[in-house]
N, C-alpha and C positions, 0 to 999 in steps of 0.2 A: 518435702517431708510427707509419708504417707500417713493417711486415717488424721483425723478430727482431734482422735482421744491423746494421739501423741504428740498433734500439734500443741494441745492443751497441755502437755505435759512439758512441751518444752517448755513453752514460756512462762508456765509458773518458776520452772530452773533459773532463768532467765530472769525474773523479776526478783528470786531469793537474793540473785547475783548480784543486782542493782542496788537492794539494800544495805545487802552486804558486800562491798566491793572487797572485803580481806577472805572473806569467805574462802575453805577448801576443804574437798571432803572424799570420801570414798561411796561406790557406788549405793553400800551400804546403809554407809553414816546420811547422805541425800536422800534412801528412803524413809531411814528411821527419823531422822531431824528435821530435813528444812521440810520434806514432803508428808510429815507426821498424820497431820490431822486428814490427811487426803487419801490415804494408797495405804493398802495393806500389804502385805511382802508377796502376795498373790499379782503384783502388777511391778516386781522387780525389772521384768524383762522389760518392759513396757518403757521405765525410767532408763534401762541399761538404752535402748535404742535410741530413744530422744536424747541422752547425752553424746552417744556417737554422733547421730546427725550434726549436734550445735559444735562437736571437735571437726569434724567433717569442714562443716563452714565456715572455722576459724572464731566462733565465737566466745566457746569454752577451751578453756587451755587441757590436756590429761599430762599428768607428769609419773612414770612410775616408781612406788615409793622403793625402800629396802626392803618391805618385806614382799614384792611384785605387785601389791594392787598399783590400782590407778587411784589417784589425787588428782578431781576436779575443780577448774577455778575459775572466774571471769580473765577472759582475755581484755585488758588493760586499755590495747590499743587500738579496740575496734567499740567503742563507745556509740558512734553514731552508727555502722549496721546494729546493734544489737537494740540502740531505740528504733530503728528501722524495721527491723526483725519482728520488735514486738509492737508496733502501732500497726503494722500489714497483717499477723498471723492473728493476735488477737481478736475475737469476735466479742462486738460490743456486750451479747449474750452470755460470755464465757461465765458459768457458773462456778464460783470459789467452792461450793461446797462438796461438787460431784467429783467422780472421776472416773 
C-alpha cells in the first residue's frame, strides 16, 4: 500500500470494521460516517483508494448495489489477516486526530 497517509487510512477502515463487524457502506456514507470527524470530502479519493487496496487484498468485501455504487464491508473470513494487517501497518505513533 503506498504513502503513510493511505496506510493510515486504511486501517482506521479496518478498525471501524472491527467494531462494527455488520457494518456496510458506500464510498460516500465511509466518508461522511465512520470517517466523520477525520477527512473532509477534500480526501474522498484518498478513502476511495485505501478501500480498493483492502478489496484488492481480500479484506474488505465491494458488492455493487441496484443503484451501481459499491457497498463496503468486513470480509468475515479473513479475521486473522485483518488483525494481522492491522498490528504490522499500524504505527505505534498513529495520530487519531490527523489525516
Amino acid at each position: 500500500m503506498a504513502g503513510e497517509k493511505l496506510r493510515i487510512v486504511a486501517c482506521r477502515i479496518l478498525e471501524y470494521l472491527e467494531r462494527n463487524p455488520n457494518a456496510q457502506d458506500t464510498l460516500e456514507g465511509i466518508v461522511e460516517w465512520w470517517l466523520l470527524y477525520r477527512y473532509t470530502k477534500g480526501n474522498v479519493a484518498r478513502v476511495k483508494e485505501a478501500l480498493e487496496e483492502l478489496v484488492t487484498a481480500g479484506l474488505v468485501l465491494g458488492r455493487r448495489g441496484k443503484e451501481s455504487r459499491i457497498y463496503y464491508k468486513l470480509n468475515p473470513q479473513k479475521p486473522k489477516e485483518i488483525s494481522t494487517f492491522l498490528r504490522t501497518k499500524r504505527s505505534p505513533g498513529d495520530d487519531q486526530s490527523n489525516s
